[in-house]
C-alpha positions, 0 to 999 in steps of 0.5 A: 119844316115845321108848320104853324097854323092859328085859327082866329075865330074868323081868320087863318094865318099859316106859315112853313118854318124852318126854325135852323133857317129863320128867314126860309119861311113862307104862308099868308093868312085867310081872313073873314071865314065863313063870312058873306065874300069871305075867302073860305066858307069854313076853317075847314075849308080854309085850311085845305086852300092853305095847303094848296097855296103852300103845295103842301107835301106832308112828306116835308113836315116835320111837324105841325105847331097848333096855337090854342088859344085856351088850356085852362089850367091843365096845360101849362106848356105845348103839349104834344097832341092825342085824344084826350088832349082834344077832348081837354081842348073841347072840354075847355071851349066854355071859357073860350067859345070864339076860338077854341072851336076854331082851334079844334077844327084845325087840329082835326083836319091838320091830322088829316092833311099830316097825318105822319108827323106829330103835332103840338099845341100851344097854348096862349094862356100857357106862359101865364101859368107862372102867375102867383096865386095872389094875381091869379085869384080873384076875390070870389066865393071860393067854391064857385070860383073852383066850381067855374073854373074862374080866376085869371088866366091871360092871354097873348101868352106866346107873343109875351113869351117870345118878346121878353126873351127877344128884349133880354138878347136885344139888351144883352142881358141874361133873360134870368136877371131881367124885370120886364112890362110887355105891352101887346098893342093890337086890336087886342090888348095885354100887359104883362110883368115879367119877372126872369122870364116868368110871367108874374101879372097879366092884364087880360083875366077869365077872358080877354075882355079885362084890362087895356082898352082894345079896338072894340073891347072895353078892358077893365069895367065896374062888374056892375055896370052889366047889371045896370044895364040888364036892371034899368035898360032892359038888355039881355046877357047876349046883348050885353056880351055883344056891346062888350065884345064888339061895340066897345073900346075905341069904337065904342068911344069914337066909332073906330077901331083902327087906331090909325084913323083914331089918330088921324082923327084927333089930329084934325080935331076930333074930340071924341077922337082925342079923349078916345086916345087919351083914355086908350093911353092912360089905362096903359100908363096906370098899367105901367105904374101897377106892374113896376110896384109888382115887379120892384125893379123894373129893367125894361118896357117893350112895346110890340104888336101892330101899335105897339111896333107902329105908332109913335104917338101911342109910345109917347103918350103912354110914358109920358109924365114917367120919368120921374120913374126913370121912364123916357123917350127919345124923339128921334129913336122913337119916330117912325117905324122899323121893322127890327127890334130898336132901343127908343129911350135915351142913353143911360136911362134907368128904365129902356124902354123898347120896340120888339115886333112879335112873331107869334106864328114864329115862336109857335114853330119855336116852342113845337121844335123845342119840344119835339126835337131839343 
C-alpha cells in the first residue's frame, strides 16, 4: 500500500492506495486546521488523527507519496526524499508561503510516523517543467527576474498530468499524438495546453493568482491596478495580497465563492450573479482560443475538478459560440453529472470535448510507484 498525504494550508486529505487494486482504497480529509472548531490544531496534530483513523501500521506502507505544491525549478518530477530535498523544499517556501509549510510539516512528521519506508514528493509545478521558454518567461528586467526567481511555473500540475493521459485511454488514442486543453474548474482555477503528453502553456504563473477567474482569486489582472490601489486608496501590500487572495473572483464579483449558489442565483435573477458567471466563462473561452492557436491542432478539450465535472451550465457556456472552430456540446451527453469519464460533444465532431474527474491523491500514489518500483 502506498500512502498519499496533501497538506492544503488548512486541510489534509490522506488516502491508502494499493496502485495493482485500483478500487482497495480508503482515507478521508481533515479540514479548517488550526482554525477555531476546527478538527485539528495543526498539520501535525492532524496527520497523527489520520493515522489513527486508517489504523495506520507502518509495517504495510510501502511507500508514502507527498504532494508539494512548489519545486521551483530544481524539481522537474518526484523526487525521492532526503535532507537536502527538505531543506530545497524549505528554501523554496517564499514562492509558496501558504503551502509549502504545510507540505514540510508532513513530510517531517510522516518520516516519524513511517520512518522504514521511502517517501517521495511530487511536486504541482513539476508537469509544467516542460514549458518552453517563451511561455515560461515573462517580459522582466532579466537579472531580476533570475535574481527573484520569477517566470511561470504553474500549478495543478498532477491533476493536469493524470487527466490528459486518462483523456487520451478514454479516446483511445496514443497519448504521444494528442493536442489537448485541460481545464481544472475548482475553487482553484487552471488551463493547461498539453501537446504529446507535455505540457506546453499554463495559465497559473509565478503563483496561482494568474489566469482563470477562481472563487476568491482574481486571475489575470493589469499588474497596475496594485499600484492604484497602494497610490490613491491608501492600501498596504498585505491588504492588497488579502483582497487577492480572498476577496476577489467570484466573491469579489457577487459575494459567493461556491459556483453552485452563483448559478442559483442568476437563475433567480441575480444580476451580479450573472455577470459574475458571465465573466467566469468568458475568461475561459478567451483561454480556449489562446491555447488552440499555441497548440495548432487542437484533438480534445477536457473539463475536470469540482466544476468541471459537475456543472453543466459552466460547460456549456464556456464553448458556447465555438463551433465555428469545431467545438460543441451535446445537450443531452452534457447534462447532468456522472461519476466516470464520458464524451459530451456530438458524434464526429472535429474537436471532442470531455469530462474526466481528476484523482490527484491517486496520481500521487502513481507517479511515487512509478518511481519507486517501475
Amino acid at each position: 500500500m502506498i500512502l498519499v498525504l496533501n497538506c492544503g494550508s488548512s486541510s489534509l486529505k490522506y488516502r491508502l492506495v494499493d496502485c495493482s487494486n485500483p478500487a482497495n482504497r480508503r482515507g478521508g480529509t481533515i479540514e479548517r486546521i488550526g482554525e477555531p472548531g476546527g478538527e485539528a490544531a495543526d498539520h501535525a496534530a492532524a496527520l497523527r488523527k489520520a493515522a489513527r483513523d486508517l489504523g495506520l501500521d507502518p509495517g504495510d506502507i510501502r511507500a508514502v507519496g507527498h504532494r508539494v505544491v512548489h519545486g521551483g525549478t530544481r524539481f522537474r518530477q518526484p523526487t525521492l526524499i532526503d535532507a537536502s530535498v527538505i531543506g530545497a523544499i524549505r528554501e523554496l517556501i517564499p514562492l509558496a508561503p501558504l503551502h509549502n509549510p504545510a507540505n514540510l510539516t508532513g513530510i517531517e512528521v510522516a518520516r516519524e510516523l513511517v520512518p522504514n519506508a521511502p517517501h517521495v514528493a511530487v511536486f504541482d509545478t513539476a508537469f509544467h517543467a516542460t514549458l518552453p521558454d517563451a511561455a515560461a518567461t515573462y517580459a522582466l528586467d532579466t537579472d531580476l527576474a533570475k535574481r527573484f526567481g520569477i517566470r511561470r511555473y504553474g500549478f495543478h500540475g498532477t491533476s493536469h498530468r493524470f487527466v490528459s493521459r486518462r483523456t487520451a485511454d478514454l479516446l483511445g488514442r496514443p497519448l504521444a499524438e494528442l493536442n489537448t486543453i485541460v481545464l481544472h474548474l475548482g475553487n482553484g482555477a487552471s488551463a493547461a495546453a498539453v501537446a504529446g503528453g507535455r505540457c506546453v502553456e499554463t495559465s497559473m504563473g509565478l503563483s496561482p493568482l494568474e489566469g482563470l477567474v477562481m472563487g476568491t482569486r482574481p486571475g489575470d489582472l493589469d499588474p497596475a491596478i496594485g499600484m492604484h490601489l497602494h497610490r490613491e486608496g491608501g492600501l498596504s501590500i498585505d491588504e492588497i495580497d488579502e483582497i487577492y487572495q480572498r476577496r476577489s473572483g467570484l466573491t469579489g464579483l457577487c459575494g459567493d465563492n461556491d459556483l453552485r449558489r452563483v448559478l442559483e442565483r442568476r437563475q433567480a435573477g441575480d444580476p451580479a450573479a450573472a455577470l459574475a458567471v458571465e465573466v467566469y466563462c468568458h475568461r475561459i473561452r478567451k483561454y480556449i482560443g489562446a491555447y488552440h492557436a499555441v497548440l495548432g491542432r487542437l484533438d480534445a478539450i477536457t473539463f475536470t475538478a469540482g466544476v468541471g465535472e459537475n456543472a453543466d451550465e459552466i460547460r456549456r457556456d464556456c464553448l458556447a459560440g465555438l463551433e465555428p472552430l469545431g467545438i460543441a456540446v451535446d445537450h443531452d451527453r452534457n447534462a447532468g453529472r456522472c461519476p466516470t469519464a464520458r464524451i459530451i460533444s456530438p458524434d464526429h465532431a472535429k474537436v471532442a470535448v470531455c469530462v474526466v474527474p481528476t484523482d490527484e491523491e491517486y496520481a500521487i500514489a502513481e507517479e511515487t510507484a512509478e518511481l519507486l518500483f517501475a
